[in-house]
Backbone bond lengths (Angstrom), bond angles and torsions (degrees), N, CA, C in turn:
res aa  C-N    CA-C-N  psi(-1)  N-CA   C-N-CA  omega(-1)  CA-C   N-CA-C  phi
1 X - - - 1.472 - - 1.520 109.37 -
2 X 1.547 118.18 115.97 1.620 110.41 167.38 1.424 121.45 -83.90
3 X 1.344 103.77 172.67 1.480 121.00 -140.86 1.838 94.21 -72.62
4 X 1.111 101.71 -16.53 1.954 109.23 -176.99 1.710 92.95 -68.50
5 X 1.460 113.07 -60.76 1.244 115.25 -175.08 1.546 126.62 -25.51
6 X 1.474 93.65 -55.66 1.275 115.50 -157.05 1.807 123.63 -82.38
7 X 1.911 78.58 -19.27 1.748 97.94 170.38 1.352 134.67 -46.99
8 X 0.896 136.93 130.28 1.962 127.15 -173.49 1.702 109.98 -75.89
9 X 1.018 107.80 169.82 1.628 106.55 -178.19 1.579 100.40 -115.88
10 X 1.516 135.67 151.49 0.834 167.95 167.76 1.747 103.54 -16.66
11 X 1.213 91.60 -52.38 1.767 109.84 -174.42 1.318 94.85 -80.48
12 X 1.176 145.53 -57.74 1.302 131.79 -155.71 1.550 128.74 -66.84
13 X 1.551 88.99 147.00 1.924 101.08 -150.27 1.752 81.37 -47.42
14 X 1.268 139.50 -56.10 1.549 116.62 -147.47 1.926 107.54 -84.69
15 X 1.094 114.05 39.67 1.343 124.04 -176.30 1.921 96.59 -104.23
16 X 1.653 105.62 114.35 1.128 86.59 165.99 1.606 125.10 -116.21
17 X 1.384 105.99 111.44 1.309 108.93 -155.32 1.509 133.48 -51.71
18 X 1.793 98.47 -31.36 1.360 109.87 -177.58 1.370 116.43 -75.27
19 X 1.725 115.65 -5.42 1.697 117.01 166.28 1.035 111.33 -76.62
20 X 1.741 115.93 -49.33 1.465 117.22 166.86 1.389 133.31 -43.26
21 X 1.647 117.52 -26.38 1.670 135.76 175.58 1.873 95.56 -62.67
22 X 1.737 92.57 -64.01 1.519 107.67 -148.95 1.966 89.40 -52.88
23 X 1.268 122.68 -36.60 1.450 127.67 -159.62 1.505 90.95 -76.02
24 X 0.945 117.52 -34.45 2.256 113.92 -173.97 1.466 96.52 -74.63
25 X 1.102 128.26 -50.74 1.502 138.70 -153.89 1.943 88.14 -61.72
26 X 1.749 112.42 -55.42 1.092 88.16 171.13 1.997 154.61 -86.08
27 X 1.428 81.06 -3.88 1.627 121.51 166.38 1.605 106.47 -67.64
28 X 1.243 115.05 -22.53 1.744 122.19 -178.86 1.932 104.66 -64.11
29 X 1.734 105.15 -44.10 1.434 98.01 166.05 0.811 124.01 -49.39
30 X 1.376 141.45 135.01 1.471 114.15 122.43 1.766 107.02 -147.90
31 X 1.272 129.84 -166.23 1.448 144.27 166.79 1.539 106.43 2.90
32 X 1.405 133.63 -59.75 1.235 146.28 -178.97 1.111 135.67 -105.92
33 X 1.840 103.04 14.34 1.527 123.84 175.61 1.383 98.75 -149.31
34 X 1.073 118.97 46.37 1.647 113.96 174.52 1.192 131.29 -56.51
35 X 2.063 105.19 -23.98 1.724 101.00 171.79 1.493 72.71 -155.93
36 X 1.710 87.92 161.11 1.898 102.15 -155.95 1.814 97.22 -148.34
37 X 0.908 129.34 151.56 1.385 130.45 141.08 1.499 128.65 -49.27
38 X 1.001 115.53 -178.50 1.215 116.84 175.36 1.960 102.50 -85.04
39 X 1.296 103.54 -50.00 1.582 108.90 172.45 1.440 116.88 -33.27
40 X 1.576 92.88 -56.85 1.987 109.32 -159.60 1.719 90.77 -83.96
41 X 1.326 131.50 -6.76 2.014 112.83 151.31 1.260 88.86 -82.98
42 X 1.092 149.82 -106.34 1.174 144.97 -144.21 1.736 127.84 -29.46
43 X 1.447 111.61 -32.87 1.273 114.72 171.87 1.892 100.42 -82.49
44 X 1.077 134.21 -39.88 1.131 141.69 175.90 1.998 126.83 -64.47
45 X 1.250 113.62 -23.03 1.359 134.28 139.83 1.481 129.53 -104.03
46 X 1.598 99.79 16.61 1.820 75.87 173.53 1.453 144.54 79.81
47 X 1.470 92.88 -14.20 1.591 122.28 177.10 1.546 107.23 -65.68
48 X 1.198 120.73 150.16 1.860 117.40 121.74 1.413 123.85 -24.12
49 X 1.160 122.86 165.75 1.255 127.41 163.54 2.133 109.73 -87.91
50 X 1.250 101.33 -29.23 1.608 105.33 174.76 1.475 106.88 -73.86
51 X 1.375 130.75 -58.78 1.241 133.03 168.95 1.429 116.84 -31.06
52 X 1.751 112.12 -47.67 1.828 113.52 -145.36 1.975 78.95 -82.69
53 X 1.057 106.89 -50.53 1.673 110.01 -176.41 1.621 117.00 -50.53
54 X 1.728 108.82 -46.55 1.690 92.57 151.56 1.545 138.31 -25.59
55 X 1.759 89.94 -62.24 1.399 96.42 174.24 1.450 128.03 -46.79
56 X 1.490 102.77 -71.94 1.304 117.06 -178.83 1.590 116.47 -51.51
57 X 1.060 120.81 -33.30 1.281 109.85 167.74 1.317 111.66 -69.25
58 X 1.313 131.47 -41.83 1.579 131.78 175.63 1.631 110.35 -43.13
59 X 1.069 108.25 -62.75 1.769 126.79 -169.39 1.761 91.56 -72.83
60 X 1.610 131.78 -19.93 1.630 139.38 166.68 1.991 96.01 -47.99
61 X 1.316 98.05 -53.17 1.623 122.12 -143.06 1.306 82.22 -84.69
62 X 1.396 144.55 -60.77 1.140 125.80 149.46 1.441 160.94 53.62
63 X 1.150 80.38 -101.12 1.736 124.51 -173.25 1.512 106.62 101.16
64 X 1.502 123.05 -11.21 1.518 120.97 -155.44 1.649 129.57 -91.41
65 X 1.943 92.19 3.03 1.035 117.73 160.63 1.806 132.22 -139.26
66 X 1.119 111.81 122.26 1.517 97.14 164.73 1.558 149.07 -70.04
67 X 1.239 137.01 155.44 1.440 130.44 -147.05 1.969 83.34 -128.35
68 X 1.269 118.11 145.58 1.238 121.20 160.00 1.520 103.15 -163.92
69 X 1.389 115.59 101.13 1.526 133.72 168.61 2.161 89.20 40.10
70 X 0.861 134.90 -138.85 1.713 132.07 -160.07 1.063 89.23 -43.81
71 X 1.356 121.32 -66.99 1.244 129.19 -130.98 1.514 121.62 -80.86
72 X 1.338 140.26 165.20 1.629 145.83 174.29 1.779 101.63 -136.09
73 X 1.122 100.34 141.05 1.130 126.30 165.06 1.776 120.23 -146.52
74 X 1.536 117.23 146.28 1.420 112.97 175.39 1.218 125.35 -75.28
75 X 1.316 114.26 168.70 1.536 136.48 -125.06 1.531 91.96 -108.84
76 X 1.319 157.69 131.01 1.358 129.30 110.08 1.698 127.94 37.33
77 X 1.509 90.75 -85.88 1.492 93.58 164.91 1.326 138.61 -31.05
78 X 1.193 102.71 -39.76 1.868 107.73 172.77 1.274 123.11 -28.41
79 X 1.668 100.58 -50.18 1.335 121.87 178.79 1.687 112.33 -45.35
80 X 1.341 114.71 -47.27 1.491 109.90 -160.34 1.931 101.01 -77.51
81 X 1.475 109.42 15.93 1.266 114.41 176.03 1.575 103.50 -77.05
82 X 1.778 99.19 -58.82 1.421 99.44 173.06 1.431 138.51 -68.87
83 X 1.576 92.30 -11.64 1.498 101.36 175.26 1.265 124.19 -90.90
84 X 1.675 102.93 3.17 1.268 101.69 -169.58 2.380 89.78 -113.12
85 X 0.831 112.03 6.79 1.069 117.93 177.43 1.770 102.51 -83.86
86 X 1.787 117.25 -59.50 1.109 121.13 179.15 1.398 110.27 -51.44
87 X 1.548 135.11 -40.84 0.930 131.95 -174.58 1.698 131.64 -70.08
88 X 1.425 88.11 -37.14 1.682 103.13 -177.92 1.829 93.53 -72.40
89 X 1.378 114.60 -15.95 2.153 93.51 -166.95 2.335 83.56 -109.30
90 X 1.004 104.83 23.19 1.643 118.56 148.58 1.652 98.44 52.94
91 X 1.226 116.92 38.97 1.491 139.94 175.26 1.792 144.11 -127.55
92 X 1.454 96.19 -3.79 0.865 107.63 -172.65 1.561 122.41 -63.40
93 X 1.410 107.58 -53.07 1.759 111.10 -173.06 2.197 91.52 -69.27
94 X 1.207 121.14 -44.36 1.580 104.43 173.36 1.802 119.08 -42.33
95 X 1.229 100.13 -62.99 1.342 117.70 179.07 1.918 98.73 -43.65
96 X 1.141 103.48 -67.11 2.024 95.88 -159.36 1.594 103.01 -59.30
97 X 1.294 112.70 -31.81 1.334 118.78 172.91 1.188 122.05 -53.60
98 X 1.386 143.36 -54.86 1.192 161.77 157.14 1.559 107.51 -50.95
99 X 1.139 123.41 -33.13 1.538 133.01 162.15 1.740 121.87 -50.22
100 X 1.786 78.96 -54.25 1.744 100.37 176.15 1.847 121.72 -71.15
101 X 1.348 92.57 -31.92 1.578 99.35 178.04 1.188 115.77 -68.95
102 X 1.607 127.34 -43.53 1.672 142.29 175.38 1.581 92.61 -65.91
103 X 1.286 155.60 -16.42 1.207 130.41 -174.53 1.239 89.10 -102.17
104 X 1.642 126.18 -39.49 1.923 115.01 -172.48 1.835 93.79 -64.64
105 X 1.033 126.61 -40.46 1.751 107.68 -169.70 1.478 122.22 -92.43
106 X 1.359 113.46 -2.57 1.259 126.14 164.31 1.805 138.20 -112.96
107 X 1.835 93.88 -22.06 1.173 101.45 158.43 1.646 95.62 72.97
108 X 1.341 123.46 22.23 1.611 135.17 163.86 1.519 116.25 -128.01
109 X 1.512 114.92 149.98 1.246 95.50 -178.75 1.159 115.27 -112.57
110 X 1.500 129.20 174.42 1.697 121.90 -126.18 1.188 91.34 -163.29
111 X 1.569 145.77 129.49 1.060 168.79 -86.95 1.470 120.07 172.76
112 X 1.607 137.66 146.77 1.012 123.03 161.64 1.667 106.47 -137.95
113 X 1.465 120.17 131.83 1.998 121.24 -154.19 1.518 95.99 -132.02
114 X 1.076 82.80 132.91 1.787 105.27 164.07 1.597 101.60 -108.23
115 X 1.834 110.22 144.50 1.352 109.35 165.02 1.475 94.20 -96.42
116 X 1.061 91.73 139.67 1.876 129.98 144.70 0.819 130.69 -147.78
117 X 1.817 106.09 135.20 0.969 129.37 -137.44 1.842 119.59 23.73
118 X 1.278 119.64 -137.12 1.529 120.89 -174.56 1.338 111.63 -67.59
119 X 1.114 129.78 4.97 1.643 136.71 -145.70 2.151 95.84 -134.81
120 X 1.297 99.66 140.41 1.420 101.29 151.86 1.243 116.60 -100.80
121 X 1.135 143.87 147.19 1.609 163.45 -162.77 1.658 116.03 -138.05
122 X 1.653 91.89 116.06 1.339 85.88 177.22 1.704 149.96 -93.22
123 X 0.687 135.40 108.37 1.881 147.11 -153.01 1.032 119.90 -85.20
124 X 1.750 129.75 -17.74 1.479 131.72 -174.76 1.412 96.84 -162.48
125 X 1.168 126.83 152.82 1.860 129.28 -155.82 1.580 102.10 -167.81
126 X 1.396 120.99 104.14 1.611 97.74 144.28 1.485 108.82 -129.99
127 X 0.895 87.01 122.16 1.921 114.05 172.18 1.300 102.61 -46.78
128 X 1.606 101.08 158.78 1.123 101.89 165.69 1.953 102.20 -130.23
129 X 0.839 124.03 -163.15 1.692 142.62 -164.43 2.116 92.87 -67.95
130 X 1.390 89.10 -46.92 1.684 97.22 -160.68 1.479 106.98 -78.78
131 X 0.929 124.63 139.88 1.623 150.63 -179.29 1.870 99.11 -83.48
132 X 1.652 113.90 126.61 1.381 100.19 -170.22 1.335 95.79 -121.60
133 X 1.235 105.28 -32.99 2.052 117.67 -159.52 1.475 85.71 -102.09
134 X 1.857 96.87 177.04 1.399 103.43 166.54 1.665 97.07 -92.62
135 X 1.821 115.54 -37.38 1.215 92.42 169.92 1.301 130.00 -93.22
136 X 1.514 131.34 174.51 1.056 125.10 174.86 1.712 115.83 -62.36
137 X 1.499 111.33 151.54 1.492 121.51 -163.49 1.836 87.10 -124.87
138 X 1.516 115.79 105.46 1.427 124.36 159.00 1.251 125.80 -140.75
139 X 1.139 139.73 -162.90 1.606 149.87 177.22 1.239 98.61 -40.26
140 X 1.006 138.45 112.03 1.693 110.25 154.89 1.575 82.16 119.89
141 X 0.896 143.69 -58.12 1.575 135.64 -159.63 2.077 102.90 -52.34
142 X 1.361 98.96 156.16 1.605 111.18 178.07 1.510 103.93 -129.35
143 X 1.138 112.52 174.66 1.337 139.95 -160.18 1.599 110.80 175.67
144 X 1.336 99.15 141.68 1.496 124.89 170.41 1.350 108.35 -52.98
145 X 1.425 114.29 119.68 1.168 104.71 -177.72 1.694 123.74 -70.58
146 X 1.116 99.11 -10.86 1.806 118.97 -169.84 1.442 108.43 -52.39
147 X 1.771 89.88 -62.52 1.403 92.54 175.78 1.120 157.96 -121.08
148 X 1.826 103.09 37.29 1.214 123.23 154.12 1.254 135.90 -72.27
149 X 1.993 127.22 165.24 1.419 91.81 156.33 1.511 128.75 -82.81
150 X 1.315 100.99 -13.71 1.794 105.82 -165.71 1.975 88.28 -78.54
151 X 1.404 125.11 -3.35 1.509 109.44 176.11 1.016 97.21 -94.00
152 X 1.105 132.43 -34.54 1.734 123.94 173.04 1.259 125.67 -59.73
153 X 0.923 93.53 -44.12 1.703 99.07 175.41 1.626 125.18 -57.00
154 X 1.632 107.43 -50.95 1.087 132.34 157.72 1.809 113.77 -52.50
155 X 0.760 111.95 -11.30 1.613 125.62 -165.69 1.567 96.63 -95.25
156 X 1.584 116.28 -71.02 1.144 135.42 -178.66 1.687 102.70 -50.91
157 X 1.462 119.11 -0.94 1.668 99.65 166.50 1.300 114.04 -109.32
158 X 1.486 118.97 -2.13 1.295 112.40 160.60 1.157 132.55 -34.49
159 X 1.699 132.18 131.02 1.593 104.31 144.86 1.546 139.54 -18.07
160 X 0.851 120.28 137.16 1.739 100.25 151.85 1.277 138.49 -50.12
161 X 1.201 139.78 -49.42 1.371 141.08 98.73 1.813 119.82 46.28
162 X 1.559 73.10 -80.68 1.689 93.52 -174.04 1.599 99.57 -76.50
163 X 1.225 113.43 -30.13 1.563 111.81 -162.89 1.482 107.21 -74.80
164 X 1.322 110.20 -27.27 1.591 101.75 -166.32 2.020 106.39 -102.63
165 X 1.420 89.86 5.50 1.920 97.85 -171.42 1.787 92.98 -94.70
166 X 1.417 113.78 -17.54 1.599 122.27 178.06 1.817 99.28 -83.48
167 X 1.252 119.96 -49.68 0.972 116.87 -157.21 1.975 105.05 -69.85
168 X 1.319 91.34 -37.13 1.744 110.42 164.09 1.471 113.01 -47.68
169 X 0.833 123.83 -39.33 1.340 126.16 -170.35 1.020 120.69 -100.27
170 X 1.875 127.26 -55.98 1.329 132.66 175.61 1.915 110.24 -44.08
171 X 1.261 111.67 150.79 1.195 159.98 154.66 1.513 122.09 -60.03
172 X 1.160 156.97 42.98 0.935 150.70 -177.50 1.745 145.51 -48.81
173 X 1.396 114.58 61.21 1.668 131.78 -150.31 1.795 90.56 -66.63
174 X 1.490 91.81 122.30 1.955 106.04 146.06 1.370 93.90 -36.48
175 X 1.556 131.59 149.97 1.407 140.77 125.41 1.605 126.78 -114.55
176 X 1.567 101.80 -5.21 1.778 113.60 -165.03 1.844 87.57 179.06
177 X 1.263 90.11 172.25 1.219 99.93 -174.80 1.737 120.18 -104.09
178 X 1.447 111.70 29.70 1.192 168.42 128.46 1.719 114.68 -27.52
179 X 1.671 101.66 -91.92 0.891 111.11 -136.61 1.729 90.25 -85.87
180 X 1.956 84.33 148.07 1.532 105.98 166.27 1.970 132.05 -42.58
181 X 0.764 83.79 148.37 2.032 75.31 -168.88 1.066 110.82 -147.14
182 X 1.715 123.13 -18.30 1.198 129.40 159.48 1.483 141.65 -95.01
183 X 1.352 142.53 122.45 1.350 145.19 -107.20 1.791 96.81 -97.53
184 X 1.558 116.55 -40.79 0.685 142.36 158.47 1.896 130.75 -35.15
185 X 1.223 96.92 -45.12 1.544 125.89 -175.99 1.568 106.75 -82.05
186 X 1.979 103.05 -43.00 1.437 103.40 -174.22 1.133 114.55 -90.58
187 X 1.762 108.48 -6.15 1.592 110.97 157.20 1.699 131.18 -68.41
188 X 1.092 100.36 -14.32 1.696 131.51 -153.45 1.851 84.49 -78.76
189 X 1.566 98.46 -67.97 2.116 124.23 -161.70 1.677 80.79 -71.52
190 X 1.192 131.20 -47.17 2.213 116.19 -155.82 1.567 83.81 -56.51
191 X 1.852 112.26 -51.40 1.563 98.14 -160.79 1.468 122.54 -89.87
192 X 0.960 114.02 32.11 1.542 130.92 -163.69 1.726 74.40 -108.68
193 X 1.383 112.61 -82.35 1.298 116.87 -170.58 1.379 137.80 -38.39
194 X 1.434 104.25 -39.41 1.283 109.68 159.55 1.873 129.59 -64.95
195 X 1.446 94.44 -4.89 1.450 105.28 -172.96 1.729 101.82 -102.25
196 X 1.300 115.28 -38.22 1.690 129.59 -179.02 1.095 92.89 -72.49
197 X 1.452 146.38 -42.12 1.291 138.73 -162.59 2.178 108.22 79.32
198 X 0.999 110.01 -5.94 1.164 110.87 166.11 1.754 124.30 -149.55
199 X 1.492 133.63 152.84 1.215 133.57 173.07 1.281 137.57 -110.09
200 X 0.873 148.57 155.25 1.825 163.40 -139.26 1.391 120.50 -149.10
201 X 1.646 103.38 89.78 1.846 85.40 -176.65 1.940 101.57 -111.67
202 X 1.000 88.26 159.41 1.928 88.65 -162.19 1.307 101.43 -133.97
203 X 1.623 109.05 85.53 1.243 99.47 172.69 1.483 142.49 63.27
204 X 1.606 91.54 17.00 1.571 109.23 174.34 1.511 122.36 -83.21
205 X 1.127 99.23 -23.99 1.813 119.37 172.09 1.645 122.19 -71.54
206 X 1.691 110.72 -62.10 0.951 108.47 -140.01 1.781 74.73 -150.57
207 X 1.675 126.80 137.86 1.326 111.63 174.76 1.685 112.26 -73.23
208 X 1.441 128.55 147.57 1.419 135.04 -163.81 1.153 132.16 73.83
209 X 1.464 109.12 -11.43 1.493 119.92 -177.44 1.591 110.91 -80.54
210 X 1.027 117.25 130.00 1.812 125.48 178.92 1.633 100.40 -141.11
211 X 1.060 97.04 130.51 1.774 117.90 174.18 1.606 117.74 -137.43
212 X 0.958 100.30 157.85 1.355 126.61 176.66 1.564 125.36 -144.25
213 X 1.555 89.78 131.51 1.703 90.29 -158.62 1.875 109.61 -133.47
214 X 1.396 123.05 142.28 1.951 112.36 -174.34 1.222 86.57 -137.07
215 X 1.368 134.62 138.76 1.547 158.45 140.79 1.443 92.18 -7.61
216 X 1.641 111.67 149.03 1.811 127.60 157.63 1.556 101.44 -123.85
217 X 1.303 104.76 127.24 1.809 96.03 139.37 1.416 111.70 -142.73
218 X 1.298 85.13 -152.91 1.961 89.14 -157.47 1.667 87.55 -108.34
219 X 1.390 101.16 174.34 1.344 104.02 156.83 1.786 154.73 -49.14
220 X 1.033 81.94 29.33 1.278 95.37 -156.30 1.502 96.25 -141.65
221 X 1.572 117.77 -24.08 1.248 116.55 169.03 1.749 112.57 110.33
222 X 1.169 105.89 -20.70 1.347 110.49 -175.72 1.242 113.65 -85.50
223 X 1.643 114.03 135.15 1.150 143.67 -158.24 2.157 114.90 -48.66
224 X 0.837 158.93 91.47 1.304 149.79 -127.00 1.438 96.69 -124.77
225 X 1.579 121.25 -33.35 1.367 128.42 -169.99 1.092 107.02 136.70
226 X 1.721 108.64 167.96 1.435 107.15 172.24 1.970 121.09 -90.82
227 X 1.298 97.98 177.88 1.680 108.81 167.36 1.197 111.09 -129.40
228 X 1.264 99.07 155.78 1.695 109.03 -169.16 1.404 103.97 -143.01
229 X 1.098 127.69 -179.55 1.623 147.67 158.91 1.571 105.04 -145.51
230 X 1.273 133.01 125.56 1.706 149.22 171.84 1.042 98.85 -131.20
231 X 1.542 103.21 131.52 1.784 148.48 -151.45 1.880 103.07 -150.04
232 X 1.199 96.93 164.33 1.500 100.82 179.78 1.698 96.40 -105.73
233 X 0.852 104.12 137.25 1.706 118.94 -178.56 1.564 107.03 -49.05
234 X 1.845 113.20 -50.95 1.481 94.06 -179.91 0.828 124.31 -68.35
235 X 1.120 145.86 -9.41 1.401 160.14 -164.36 1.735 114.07 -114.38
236 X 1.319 133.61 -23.32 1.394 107.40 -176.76 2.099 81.82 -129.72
237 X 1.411 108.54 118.86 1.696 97.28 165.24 1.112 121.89 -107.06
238 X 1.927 112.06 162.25 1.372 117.96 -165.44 1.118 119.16 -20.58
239 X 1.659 130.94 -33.47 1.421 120.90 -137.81 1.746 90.14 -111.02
240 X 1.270 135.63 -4.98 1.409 150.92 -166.20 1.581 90.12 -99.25
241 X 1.361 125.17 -37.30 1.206 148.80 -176.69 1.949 103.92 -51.66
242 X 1.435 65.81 -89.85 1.466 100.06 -175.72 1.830 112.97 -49.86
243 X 1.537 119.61 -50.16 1.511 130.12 169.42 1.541 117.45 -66.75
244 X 1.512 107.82 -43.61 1.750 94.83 -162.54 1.940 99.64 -117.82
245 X 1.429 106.91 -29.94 1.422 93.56 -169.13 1.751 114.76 -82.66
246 X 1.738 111.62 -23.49 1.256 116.95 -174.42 1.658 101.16 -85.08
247 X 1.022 145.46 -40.53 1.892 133.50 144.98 1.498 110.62 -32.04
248 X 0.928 100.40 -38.30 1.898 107.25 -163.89 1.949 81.16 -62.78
249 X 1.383 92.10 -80.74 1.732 85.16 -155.73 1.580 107.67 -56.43
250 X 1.506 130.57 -53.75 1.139 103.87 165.71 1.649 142.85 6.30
251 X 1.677 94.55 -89.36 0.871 109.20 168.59 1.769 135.06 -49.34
252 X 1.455 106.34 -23.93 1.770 123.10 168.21 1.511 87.05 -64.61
253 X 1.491 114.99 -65.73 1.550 118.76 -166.29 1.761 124.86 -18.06
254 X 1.813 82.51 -64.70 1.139 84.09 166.95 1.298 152.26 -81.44
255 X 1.495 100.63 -7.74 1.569 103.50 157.22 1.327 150.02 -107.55
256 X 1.734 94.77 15.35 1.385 125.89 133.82 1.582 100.87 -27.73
257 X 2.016 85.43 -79.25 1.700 97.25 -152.24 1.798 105.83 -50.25
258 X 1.240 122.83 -36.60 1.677 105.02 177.29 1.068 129.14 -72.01
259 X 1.814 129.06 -2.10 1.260 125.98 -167.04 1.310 91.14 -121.61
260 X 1.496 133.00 -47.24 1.178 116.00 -169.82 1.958 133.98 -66.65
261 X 0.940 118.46 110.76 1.660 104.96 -167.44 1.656 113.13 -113.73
């Protein structure tokens, strides 16, 4: 049974809604809402203005949000959400390590993404020196899963099932004149990928940006997320790609898979 299956619906008696509020209220941040009023959460979840202020004062009381005269912004704390995710699937110090080693031998920095929902989300990060996005790329940052490689990749483990109920639904935004837009096309690259065992996104996101991304799991086989390495296009080409960075992660891949349990 997959994890969609097994999900509760909105209505159902064991749905508890006000975790689901308190979790949007803090999902309302992000990159282009870094600090908000009480108004601008509330117009941005949908809330009341009495409701969104419940919240925020709750997640105030906390620690998981900050208070400054109108305004709120998040806490520090947030973090130990994601850190407490790496920790509970008993991978975390393997994972950043293997993160850290692909940026010392490649001198790129290298990533590890979970999808949720339509979006990949990121869980383990080491930077490198070079600036790729206009925004910053860390813990906690999302992306379309469409048109990444670590969303493709992650994509390509769907069911079928699951794969074509995403493709139904997703949205597909221009970002460059690049990126895929047709549903058809991005059905074409998910199953390509799942067949290569690894993915290639070129500048569909962000202009100059090129990545490359291969599945992790643990010993046991189960799916952990993907890995990547992102480079600026003028600077690293297909065939640098294709020869040194797709061995590179591989090879991390797999020794993920022997240490992590």
């Amino acid at each position: 049974m997959t994890y969609q299956e097994e999900a509760l619906s909105p209505d159902d008696r064991d749905f508890v809604t006000a975790l689901a509020s308190g979790l949007e209220v803090i999902l309302a941040f992000d990159e282009a809402h870094p600090r908000m009023t009480l108004s601008e959460v509330a117009a941005r979840t949908g809330m009341n203005r009495a409701r969104a202020r419940r919240f925020l004062l709750t997640l105030h009381a906390l620690g998981y949000v900050r208070k400054q005269q109108r305004h709120f912004e998040l806490a520090p704390r947030v973090l130990s959400l994601g850190y407490a995710f790496l920790s509970a699937n008993n991978y975390r110090g393997v994972i950043q390590q293997v993160l850290e080693d692909i940026t010392a031998e490649c001198g790129e920095s290298s990533s590890l993404g979970v999808l949720d929902g339509d979006d990949v989300i990121y869980v383990a990060r080491s930077a490198s020196r070079h600036r790729l996005m206009a925004i910053t790329l860390s813990v906690g940052t999302r992306l379309p899963a469409a048109h990444t490689s670590m969303g493709r990749v992650l994509l390509a483990q769907l069911p079928l099932a699951e794969l074509e109920a995403y493709l139904a639904r997703v949205t597909l935004e221009k970002h460059t004149d690049k990126t895929i837009t047709d549903k058809d096309e991005l059905r074409r690259c998910i199953l390509k990928v799942r067949q290569q065992g690894y993915a290639i996104a070129d500048q569909e996101l962000d202009s100059g940006l090129r990545s490359i991304a291969v599945p992790a799991v643990d010993a046991h086989g189960k799916l952990l997320g993907a890995i990547n390495i992102s480079t600026n296009a003028a600077r690293v080409d297909f065939d640098t790609l294709m020869r040194q960075y797709l061995p590179l992660l591989q090879e991390k891949a797999r020794q993920i898979c022997a240490y992590a349990s």
